[in-house]
PDBQT receptor file of N, H, CA, C and O in Angstrom, charges set to zero:
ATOM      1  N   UNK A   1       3.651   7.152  -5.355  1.00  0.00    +0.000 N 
ATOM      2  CA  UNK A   1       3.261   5.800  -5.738  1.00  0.00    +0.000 C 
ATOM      3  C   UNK A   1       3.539   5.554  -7.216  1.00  0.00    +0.000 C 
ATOM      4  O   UNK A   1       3.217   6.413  -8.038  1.00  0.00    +0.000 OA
ATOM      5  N   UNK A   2       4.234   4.199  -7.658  1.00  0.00    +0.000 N 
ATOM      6  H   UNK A   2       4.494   3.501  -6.990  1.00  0.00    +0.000 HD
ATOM      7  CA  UNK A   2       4.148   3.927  -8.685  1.00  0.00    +0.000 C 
ATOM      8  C   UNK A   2       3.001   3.454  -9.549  1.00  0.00    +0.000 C 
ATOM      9  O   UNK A   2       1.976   3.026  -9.018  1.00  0.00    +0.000 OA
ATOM     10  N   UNK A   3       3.164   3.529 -11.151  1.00  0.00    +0.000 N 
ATOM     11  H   UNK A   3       3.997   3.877 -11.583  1.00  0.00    +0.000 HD
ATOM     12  CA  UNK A   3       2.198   3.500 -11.651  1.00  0.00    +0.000 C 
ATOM     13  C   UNK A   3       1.575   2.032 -11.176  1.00  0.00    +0.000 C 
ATOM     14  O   UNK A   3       0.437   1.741 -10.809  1.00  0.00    +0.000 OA
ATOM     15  N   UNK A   4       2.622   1.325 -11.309  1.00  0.00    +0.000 N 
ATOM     16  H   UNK A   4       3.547   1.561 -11.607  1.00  0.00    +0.000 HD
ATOM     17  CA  UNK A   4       1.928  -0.031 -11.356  1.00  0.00    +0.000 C 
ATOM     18  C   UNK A   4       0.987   0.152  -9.802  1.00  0.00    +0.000 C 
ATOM     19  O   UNK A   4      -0.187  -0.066  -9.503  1.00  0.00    +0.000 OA
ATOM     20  N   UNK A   5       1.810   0.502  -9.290  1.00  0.00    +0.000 N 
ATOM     21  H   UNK A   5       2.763   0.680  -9.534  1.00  0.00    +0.000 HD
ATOM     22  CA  UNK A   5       0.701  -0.078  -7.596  1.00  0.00    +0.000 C 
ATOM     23  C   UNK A   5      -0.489   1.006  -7.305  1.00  0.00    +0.000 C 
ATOM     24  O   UNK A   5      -1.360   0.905  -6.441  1.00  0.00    +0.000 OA
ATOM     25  N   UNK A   6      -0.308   2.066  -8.238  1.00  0.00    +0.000 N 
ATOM     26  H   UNK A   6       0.400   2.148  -8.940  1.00  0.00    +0.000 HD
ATOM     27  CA  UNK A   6      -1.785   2.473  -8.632  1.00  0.00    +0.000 C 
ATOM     28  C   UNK A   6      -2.938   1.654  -9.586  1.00  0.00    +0.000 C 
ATOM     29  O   UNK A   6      -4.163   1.678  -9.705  1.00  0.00    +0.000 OA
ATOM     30  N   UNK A   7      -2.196   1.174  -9.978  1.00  0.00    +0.000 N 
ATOM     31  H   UNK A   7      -1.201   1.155  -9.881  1.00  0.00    +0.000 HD
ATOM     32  CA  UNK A   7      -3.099   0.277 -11.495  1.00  0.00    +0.000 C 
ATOM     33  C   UNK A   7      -3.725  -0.953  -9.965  1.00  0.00    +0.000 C 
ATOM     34  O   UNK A   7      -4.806  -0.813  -9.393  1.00  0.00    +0.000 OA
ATOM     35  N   UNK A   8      -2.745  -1.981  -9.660  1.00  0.00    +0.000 N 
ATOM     36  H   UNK A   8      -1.867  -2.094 -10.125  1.00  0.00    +0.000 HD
ATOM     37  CA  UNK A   8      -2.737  -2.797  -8.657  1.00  0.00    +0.000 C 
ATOM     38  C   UNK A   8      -4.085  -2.297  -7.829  1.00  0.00    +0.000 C 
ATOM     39  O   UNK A   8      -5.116  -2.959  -7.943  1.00  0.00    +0.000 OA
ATOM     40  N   UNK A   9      -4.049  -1.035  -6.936  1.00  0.00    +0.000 N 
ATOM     41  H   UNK A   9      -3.211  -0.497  -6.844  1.00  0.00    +0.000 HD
ATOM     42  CA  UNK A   9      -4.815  -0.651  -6.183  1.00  0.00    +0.000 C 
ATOM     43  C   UNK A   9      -6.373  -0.710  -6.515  1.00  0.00    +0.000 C 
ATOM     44  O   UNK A   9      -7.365  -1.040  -5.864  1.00  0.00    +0.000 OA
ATOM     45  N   UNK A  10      -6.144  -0.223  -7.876  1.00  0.00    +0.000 N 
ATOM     46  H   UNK A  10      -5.338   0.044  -8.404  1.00  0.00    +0.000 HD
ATOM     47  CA  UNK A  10      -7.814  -0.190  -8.322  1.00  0.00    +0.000 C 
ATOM     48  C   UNK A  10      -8.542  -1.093  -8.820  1.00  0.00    +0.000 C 
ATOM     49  O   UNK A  10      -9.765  -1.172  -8.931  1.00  0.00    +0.000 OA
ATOM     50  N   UNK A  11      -7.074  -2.301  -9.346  1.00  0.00    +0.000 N 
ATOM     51  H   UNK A  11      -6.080  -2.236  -9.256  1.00  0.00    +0.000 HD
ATOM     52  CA  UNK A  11      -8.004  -3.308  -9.530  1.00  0.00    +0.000 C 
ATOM     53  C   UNK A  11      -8.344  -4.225  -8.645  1.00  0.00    +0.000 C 
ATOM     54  O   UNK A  11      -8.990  -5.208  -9.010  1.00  0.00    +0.000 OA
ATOM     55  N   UNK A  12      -7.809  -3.982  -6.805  1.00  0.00    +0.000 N 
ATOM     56  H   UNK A  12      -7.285  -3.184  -6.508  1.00  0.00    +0.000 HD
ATOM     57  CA  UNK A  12      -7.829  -4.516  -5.797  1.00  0.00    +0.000 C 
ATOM     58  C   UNK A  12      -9.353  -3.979  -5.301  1.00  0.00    +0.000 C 
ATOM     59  O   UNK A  12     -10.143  -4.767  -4.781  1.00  0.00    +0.000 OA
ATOM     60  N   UNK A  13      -9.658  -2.664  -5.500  1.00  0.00    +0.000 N 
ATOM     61  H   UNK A  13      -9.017  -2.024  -5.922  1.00  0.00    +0.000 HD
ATOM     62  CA  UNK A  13     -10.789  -2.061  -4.779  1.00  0.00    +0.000 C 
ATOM     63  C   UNK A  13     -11.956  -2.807  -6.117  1.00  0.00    +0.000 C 
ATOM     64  O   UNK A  13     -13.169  -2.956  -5.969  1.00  0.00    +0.000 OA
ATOM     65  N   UNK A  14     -11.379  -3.070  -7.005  1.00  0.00    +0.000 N 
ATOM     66  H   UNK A  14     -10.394  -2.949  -7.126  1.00  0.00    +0.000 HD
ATOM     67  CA  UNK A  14     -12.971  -3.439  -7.926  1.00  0.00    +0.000 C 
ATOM     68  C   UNK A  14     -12.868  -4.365  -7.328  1.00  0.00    +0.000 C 
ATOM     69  O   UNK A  14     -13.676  -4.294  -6.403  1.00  0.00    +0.000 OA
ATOM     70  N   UNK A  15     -12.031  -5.742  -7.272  1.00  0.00    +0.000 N 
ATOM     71  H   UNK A  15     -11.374  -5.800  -8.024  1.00  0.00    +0.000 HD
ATOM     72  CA  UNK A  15     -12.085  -7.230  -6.712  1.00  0.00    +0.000 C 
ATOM     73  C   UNK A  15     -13.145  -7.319  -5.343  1.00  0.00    +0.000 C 
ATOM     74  O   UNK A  15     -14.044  -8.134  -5.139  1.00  0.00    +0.000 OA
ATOM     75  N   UNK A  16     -12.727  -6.266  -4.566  1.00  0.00    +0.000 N 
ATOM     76  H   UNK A  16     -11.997  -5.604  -4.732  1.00  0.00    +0.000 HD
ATOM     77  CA  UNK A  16     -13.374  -5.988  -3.150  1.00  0.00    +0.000 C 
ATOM     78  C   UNK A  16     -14.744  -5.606  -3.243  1.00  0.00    +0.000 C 
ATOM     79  O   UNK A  16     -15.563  -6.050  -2.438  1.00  0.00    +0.000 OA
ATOM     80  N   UNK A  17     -15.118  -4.685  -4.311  1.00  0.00    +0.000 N 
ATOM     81  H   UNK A  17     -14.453  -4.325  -4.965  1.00  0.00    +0.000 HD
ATOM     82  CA  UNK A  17     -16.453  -4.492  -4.628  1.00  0.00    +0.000 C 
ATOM     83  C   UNK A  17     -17.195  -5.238  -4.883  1.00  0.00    +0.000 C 
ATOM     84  O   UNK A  17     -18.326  -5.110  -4.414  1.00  0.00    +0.000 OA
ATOM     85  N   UNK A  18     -16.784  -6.705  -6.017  1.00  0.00    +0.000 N 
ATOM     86  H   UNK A  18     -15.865  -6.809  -6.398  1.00  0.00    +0.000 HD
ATOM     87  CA  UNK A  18     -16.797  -7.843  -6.234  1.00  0.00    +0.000 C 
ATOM     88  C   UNK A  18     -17.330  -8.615  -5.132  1.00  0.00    +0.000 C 
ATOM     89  O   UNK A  18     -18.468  -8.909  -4.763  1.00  0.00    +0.000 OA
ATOM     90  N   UNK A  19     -16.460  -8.792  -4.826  1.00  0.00    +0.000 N 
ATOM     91  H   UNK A  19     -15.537  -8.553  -5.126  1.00  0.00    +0.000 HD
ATOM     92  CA  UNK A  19     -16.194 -10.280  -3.497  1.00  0.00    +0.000 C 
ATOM     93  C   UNK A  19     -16.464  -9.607  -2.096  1.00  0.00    +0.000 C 
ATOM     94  O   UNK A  19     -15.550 -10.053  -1.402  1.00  0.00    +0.000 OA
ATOM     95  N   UNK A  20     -17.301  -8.694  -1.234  1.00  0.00    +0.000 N 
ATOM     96  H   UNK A  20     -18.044  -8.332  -1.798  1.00  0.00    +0.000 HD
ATOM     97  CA  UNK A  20     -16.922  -8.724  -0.130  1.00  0.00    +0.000 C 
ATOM     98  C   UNK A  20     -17.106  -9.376   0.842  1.00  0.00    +0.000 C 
ATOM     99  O   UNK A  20     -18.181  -9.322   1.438  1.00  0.00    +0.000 OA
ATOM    100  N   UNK A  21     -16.014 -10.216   1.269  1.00  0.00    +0.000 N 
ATOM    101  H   UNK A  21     -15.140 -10.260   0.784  1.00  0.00    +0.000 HD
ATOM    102  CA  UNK A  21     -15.814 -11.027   2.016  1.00  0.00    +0.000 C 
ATOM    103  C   UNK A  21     -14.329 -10.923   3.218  1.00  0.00    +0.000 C 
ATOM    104  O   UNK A  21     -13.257 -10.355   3.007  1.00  0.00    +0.000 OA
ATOM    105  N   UNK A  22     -14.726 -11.618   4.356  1.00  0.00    +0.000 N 
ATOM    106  H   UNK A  22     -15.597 -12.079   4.528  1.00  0.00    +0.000 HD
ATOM    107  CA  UNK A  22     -13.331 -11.220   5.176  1.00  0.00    +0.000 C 
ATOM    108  C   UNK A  22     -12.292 -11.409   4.970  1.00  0.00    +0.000 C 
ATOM    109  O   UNK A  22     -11.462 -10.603   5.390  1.00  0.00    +0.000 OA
ATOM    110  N   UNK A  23     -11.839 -12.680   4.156  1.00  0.00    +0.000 N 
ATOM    111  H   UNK A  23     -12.513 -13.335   3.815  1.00  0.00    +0.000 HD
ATOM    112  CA  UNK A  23     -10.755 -12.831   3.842  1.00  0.00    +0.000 C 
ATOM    113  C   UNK A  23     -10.121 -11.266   2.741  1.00  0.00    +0.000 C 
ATOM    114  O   UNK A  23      -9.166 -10.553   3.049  1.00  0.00    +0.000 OA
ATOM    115  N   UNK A  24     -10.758 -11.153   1.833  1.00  0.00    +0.000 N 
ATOM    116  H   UNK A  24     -11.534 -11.732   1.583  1.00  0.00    +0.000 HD
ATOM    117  CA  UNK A  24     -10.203 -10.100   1.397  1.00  0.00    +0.000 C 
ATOM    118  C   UNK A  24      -9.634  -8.528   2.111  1.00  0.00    +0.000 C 
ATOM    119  O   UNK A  24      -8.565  -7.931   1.990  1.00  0.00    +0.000 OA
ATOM    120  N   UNK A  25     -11.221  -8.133   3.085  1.00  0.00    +0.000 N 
ATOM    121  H   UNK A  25     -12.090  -8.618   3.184  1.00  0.00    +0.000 HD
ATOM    122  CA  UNK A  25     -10.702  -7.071   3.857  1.00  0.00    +0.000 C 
ATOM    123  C   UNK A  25      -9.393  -7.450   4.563  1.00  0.00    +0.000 C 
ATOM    124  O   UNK A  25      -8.558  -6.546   4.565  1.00  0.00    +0.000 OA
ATOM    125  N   UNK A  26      -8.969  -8.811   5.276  1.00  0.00    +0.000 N 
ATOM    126  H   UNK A  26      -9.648  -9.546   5.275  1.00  0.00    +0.000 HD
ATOM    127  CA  UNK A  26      -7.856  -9.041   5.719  1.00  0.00    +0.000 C 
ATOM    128  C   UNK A  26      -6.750  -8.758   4.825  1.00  0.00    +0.000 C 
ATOM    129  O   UNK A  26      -5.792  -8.074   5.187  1.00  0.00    +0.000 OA
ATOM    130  N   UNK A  27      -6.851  -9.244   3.714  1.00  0.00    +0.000 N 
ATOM    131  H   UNK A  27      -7.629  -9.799   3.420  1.00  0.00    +0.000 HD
ATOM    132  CA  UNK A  27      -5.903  -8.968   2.598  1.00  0.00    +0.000 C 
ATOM    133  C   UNK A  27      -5.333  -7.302   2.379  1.00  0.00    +0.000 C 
ATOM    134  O   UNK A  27      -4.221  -6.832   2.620  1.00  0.00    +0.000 OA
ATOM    135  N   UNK A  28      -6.618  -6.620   1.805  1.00  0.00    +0.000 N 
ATOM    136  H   UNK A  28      -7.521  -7.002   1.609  1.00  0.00    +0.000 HD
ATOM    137  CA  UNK A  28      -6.331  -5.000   1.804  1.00  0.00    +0.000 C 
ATOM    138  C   UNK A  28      -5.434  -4.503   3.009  1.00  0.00    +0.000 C 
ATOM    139  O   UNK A  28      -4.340  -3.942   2.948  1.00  0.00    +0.000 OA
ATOM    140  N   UNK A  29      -6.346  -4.932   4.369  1.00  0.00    +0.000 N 
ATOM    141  H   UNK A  29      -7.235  -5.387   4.419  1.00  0.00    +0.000 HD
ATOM    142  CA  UNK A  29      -5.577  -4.189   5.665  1.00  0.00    +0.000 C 
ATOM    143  C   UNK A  29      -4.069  -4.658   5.714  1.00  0.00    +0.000 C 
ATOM    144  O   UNK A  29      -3.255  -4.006   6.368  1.00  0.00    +0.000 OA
ATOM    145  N   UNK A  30      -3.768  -5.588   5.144  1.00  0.00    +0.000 N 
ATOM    146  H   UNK A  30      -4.430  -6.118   4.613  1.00  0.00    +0.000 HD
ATOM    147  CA  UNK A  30      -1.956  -6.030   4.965  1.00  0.00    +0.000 C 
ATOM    148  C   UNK A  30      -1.711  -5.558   4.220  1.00  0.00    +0.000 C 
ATOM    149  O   UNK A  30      -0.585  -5.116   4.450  1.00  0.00    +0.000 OA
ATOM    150  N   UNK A  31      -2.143  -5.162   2.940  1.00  0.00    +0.000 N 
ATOM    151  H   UNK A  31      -3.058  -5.521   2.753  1.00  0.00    +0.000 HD
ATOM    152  CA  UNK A  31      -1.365  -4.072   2.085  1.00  0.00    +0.000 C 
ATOM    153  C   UNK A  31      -0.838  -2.877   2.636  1.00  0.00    +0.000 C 
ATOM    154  O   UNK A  31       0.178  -2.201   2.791  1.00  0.00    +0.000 OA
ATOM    155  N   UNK A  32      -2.410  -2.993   2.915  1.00  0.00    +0.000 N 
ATOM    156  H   UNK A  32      -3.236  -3.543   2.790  1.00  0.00    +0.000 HD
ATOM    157  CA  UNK A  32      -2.122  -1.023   3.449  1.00  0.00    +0.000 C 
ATOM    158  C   UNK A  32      -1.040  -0.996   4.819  1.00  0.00    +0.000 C 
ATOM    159  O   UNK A  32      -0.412   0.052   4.968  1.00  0.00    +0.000 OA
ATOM    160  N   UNK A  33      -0.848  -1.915   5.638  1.00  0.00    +0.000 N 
ATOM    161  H   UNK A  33      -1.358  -2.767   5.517  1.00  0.00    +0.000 HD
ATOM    162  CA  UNK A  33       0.116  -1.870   6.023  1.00  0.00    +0.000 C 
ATOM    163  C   UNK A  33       1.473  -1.538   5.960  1.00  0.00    +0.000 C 
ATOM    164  O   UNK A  33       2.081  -0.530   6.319  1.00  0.00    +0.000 OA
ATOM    165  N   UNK A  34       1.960  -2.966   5.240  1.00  0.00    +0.000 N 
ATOM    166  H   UNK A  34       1.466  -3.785   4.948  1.00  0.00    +0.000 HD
ATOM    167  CA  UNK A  34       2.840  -2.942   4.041  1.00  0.00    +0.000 C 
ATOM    168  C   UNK A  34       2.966  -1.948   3.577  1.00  0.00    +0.000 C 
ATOM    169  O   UNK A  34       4.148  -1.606   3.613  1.00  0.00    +0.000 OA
ATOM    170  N   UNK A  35       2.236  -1.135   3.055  1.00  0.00    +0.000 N 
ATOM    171  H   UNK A  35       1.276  -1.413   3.026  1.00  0.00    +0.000 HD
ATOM    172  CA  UNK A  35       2.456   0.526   2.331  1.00  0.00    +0.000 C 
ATOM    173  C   UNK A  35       3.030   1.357   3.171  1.00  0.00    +0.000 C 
ATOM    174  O   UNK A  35       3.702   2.339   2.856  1.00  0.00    +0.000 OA
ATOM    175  N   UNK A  36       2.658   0.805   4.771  1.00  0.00    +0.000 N 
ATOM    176  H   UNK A  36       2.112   0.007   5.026  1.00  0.00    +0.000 HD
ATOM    177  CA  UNK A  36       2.798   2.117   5.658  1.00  0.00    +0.000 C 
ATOM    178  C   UNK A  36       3.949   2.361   5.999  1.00  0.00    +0.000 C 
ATOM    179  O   UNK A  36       4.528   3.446   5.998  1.00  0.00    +0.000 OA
ATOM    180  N   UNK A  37       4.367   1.212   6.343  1.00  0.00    +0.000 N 
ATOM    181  H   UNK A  37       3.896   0.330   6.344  1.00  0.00    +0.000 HD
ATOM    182  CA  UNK A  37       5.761   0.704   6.780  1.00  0.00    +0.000 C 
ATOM    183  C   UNK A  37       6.952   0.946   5.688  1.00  0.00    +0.000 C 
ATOM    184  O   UNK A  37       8.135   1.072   6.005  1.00  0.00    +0.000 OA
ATOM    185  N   UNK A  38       6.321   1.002   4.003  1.00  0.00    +0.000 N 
ATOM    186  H   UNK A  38       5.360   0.900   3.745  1.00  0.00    +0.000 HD
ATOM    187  CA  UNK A  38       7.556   1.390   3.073  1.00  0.00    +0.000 C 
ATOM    188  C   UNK A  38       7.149   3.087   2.341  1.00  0.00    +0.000 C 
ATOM    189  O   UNK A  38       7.460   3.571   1.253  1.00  0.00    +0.000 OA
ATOM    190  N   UNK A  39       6.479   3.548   3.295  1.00  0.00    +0.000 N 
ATOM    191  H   UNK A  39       6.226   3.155   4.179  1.00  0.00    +0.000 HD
ATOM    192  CA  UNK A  39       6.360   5.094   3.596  1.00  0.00    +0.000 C 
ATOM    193  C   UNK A  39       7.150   5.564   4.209  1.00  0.00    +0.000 C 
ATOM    194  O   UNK A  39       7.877   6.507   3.897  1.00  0.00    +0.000 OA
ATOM    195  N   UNK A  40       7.098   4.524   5.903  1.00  0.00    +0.000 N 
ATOM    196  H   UNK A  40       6.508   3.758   6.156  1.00  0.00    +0.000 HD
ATOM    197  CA  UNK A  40       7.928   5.265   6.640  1.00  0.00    +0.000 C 
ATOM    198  C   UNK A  40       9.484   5.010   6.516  1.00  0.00    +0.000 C 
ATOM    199  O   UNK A  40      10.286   5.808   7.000  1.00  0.00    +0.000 OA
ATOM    200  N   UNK A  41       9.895   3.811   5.818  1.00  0.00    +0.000 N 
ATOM    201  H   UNK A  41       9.243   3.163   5.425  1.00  0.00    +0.000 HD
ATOM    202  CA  UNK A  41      11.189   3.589   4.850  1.00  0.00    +0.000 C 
ATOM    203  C   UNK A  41      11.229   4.828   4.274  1.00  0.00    +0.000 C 
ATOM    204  O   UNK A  41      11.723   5.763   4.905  1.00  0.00    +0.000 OA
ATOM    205  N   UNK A  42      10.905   4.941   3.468  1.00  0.00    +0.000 N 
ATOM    206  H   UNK A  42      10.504   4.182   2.956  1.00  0.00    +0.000 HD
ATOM    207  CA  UNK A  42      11.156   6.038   2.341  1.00  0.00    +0.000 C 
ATOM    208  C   UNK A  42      11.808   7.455   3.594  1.00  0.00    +0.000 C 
ATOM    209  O   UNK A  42      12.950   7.860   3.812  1.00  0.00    +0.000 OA
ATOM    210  N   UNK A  43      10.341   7.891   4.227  1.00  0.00    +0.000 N 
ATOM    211  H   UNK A  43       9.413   7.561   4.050  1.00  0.00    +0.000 HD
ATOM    212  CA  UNK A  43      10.445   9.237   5.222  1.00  0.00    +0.000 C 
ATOM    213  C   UNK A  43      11.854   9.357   5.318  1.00  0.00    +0.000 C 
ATOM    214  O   UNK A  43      12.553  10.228   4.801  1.00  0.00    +0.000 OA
ATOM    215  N   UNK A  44      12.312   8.123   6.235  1.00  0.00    +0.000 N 
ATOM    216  H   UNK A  44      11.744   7.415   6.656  1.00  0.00    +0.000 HD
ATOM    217  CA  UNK A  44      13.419   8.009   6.958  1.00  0.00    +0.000 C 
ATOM    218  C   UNK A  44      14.833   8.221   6.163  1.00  0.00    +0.000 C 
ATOM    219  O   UNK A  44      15.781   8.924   6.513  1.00  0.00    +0.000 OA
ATOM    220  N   UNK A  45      14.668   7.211   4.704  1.00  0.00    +0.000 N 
ATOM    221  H   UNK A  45      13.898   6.640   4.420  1.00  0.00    +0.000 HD
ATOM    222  CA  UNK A  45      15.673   7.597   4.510  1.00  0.00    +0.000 C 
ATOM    223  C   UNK A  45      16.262   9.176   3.468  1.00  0.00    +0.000 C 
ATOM    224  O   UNK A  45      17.374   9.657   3.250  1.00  0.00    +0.000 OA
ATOM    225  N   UNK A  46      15.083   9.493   3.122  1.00  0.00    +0.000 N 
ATOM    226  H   UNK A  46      14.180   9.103   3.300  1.00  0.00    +0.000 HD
ATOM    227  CA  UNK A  46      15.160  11.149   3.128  1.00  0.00    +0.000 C 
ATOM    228  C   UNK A  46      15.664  11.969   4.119  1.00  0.00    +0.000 C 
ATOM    229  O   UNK A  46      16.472  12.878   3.930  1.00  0.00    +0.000 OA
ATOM    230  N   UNK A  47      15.224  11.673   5.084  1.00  0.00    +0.000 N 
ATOM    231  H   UNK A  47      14.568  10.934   5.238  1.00  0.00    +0.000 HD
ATOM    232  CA  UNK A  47      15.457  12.074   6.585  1.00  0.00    +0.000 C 
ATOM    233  C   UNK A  47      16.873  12.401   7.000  1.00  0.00    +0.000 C 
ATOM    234  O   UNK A  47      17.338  13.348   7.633  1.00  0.00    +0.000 OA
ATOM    235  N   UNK A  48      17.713  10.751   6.155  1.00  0.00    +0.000 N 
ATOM    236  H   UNK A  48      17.335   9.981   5.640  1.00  0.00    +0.000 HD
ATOM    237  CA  UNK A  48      18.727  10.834   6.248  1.00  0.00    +0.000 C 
ATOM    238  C   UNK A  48      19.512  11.202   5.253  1.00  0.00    +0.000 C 
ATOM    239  O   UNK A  48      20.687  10.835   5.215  1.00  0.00    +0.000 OA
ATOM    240  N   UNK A  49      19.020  11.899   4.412  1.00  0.00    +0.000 N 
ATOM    241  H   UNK A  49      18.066  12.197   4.444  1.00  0.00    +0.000 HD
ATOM    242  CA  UNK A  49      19.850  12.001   2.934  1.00  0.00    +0.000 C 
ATOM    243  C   UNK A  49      19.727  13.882   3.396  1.00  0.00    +0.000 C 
ATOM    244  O   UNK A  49      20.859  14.363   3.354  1.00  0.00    +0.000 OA
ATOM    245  N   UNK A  50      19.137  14.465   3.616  1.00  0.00    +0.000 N 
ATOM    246  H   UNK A  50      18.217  14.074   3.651  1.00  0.00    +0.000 HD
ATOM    247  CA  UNK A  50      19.024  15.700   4.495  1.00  0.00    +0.000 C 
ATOM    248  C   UNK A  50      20.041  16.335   5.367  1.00  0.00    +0.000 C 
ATOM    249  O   UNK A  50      20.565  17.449   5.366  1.00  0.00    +0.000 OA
ATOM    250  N   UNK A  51      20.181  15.084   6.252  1.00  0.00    +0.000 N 
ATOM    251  H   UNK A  51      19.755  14.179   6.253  1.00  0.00    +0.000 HD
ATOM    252  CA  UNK A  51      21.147  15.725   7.138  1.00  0.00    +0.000 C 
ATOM    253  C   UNK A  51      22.393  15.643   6.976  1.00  0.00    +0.000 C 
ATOM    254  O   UNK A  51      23.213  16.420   7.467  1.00  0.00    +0.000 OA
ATOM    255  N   UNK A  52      22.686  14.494   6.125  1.00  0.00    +0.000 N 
ATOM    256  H   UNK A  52      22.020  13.864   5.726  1.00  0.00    +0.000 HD
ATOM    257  CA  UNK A  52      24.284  13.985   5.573  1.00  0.00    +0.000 C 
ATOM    258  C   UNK A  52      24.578  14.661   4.426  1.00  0.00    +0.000 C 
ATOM    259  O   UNK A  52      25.651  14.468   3.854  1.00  0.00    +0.000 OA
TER     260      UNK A  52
C-alpha cells in the first residue's frame, strides 16, 4: 500500500469513528472492495510477469 492510501485510510477510520452512520459504512465497504479487486490486479499480473 501506498503512503498516501495509508494516510487516506486512517483518516477514513477517524471520520467513521466520528460519524457512524450507514451511509458511510456503505462507503468503507466500496473501498475495501475496490482494494480487493486492485489486489487481485496486482496478484495477477505478477502471476504473469513469472511465467513470461
Amino acid at each position: 500500500m501506498k503512503l498516501e492510501q495509508i494516510i487516506f485510510v486512517k483518516e477514513a477510520v477517524s471520520f467513521i469513528l466520528r460519524k457512524q452512520d450507514i451511509l458511510v459504512k456503505e462507503v468503507i465497504s466500496f473501498i475495501m472492495k475496490k482494494q480487493d479487486n486492485f489486489l487481485k490486479e496486482v496478484v495477477s499480473f505478477l502471476k504473469k510477469l513469472l511465467v513470461s
